[in-house]
C-alpha positions in Angstrom: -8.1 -7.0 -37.1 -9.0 -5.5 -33.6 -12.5 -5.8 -32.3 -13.8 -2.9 -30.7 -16.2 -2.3 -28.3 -18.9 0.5 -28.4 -21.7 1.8 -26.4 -24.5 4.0 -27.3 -25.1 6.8 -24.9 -28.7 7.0 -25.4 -30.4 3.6 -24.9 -27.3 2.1 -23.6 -26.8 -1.0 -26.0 -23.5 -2.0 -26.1 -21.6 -4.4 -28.7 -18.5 -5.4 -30.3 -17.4 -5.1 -33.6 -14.2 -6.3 -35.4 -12.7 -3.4 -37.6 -9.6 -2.5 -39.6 -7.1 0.5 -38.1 -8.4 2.5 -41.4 -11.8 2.4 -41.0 -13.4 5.3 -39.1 -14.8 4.9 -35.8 -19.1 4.0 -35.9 -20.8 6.8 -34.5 -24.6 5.6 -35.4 -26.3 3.3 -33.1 -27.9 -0.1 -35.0 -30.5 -0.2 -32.3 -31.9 3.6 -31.9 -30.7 5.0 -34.9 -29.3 7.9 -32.6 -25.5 9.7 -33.2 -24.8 8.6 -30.1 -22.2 5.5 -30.4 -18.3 6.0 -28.1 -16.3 3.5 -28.2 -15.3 2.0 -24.6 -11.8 1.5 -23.6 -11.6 -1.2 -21.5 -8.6 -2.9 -19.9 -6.0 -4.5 -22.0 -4.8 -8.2 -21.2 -0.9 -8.1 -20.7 1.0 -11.6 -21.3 4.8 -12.3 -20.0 6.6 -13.8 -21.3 9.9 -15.5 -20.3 11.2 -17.0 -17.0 10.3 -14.2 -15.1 11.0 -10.8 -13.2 13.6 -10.3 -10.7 14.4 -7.5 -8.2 17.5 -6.6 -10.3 15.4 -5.9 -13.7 14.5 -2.9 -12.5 15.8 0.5 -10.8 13.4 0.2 -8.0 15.4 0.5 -4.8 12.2 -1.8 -3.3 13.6 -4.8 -4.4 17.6 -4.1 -3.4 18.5 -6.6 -0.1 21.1 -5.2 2.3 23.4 -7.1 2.2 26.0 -6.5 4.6 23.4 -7.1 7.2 22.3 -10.4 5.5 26.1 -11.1 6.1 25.2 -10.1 10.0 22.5 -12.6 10.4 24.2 -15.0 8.7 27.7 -14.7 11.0 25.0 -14.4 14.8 23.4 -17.5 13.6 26.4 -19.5 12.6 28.2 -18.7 15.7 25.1 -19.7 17.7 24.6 -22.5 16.3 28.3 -23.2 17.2 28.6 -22.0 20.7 27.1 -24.3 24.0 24.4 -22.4 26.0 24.8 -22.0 29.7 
């Protein structure tokens, strides 16, 4: 069951309290007796799972490489690696 988290607007008290999807949300504050009780949404904790993300899981052109100019860097370092300096 999903605990949920309420706050009364009137004398502020807030609280938890574990409920079932088919109950009906509490509206009465336990403290002031007032009709005063939202519930607060909060944010949710997010687990992932698996080996991980990668640039290519998603359509995001942020993650593409260029890859004809990693080709370019590659070739201008090889070669001056290769050739003697003056």
């Amino acid at each position: 069951m999903p605990v949920y988290t309420y706050r009364c607007e009137s004398c502020g008290v807030q609280f938890e309290r574990q409920q079932s999807f088919k109950e009906q949300p509490l509206t009465r504050c336990p403290e002031c007796n007032q009709k005063s009780l939202k519930k607060v949404i909060g944010p949710v904790g997010v687990i992932f799972k698996g080996s991980g993300f990668y640039a290519t899981d998603h359509k995001s052109p942020s993650g593409q490489v260029n890859r004809s100019a990693k080709k370019e860097e590659t070739k201008d370092s090889a070669s001056a690696a290769t050739t003697p300096k003056e």
